[in-house]
C-alpha positions as CSV (number, residue, x, y, z in Angstrom):
1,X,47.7,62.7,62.4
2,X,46.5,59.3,62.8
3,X,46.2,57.2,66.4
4,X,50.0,56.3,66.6
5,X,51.2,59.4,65.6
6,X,48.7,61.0,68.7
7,X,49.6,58.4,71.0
8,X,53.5,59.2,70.6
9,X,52.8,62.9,70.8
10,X,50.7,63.0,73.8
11,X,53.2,60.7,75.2
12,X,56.1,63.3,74.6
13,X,53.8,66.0,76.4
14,X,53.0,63.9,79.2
15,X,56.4,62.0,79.5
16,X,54.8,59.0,80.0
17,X,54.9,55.7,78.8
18,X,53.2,54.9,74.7
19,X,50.8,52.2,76.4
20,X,49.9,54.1,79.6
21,X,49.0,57.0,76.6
22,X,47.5,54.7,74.5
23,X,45.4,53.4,76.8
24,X,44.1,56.8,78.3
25,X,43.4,57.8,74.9
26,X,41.3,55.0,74.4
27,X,39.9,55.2,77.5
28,X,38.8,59.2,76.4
29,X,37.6,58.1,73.4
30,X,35.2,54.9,75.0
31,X,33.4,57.8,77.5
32,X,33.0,60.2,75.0
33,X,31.2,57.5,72.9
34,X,29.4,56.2,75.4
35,X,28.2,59.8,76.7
36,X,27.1,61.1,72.8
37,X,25.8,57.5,72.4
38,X,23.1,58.0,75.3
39,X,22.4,61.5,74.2
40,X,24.7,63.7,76.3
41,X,26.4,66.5,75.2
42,X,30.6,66.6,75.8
43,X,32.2,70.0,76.2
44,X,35.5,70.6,76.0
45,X,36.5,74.3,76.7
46,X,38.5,75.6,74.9
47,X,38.3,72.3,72.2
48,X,34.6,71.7,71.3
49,X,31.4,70.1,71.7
50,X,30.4,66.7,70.8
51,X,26.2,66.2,70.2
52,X,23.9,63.8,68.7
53,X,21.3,65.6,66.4
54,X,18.6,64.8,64.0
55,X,18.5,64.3,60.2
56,X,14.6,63.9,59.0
57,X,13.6,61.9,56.3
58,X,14.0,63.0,52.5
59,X,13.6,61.6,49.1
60,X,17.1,61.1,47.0
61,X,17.6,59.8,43.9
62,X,19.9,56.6,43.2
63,X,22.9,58.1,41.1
64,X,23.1,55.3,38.9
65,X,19.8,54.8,37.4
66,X,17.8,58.5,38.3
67,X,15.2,56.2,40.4
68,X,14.0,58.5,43.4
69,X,14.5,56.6,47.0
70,X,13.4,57.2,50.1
71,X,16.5,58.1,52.8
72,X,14.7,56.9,56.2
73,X,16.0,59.4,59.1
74,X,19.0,59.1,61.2
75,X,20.6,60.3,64.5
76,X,23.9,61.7,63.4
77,X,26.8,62.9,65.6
78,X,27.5,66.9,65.8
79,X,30.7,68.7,66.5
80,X,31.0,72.1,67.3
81,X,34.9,73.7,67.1
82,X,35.5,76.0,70.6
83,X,36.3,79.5,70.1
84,X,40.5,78.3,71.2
85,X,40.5,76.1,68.4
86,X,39.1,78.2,65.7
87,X,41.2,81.2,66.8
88,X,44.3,78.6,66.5
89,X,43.5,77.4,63.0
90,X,42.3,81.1,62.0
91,X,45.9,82.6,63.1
92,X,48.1,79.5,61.6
């Protein structure tokens, strides 16, 4: 399902109109970003849990030529399924 498709579903749900949706959903999206961005942690019961966490340095090696590299550490985002949503993809 891509943004269109979820903007014309929720839509459906809600009854109301595709740009009043659209623009809630972006609106979801924006503090969500903003909140993970500044190191916050988003729970949604029942959904999940969005999280920054921490990926440390490590040596790689450059698929093309074999050369080892250095991969310099990064922030990364986490998300963690709620029990509701593995239970509904377990039972489908």
């Amino acid at each position: 399902m891509n943004k269109p498709e979820l903007v014309n579903a929720v839509a459906a749900v809600t009854e109301e109109r595709k740009a009043a949706t659209g623009a809630m959903i972006d609106a979801v999206i924006v503090t969500i970003t903003d909140a993970v961005t500044t190191g916050d942690t988003v729970q949604l019961i029942g959904f999940g849990s969005f999280s920054t966490g921490a990926r440390a340095a490590r040596a790689g090696r450059n698929p093309a030529t074999g050369a080892e590299i250095q991969i310099p550490a990064a922030k990364t985002v986490k998300f963690t399924a709620g029990k509701a949503l593995k239970d509904a993809v377990n039972a489908s």
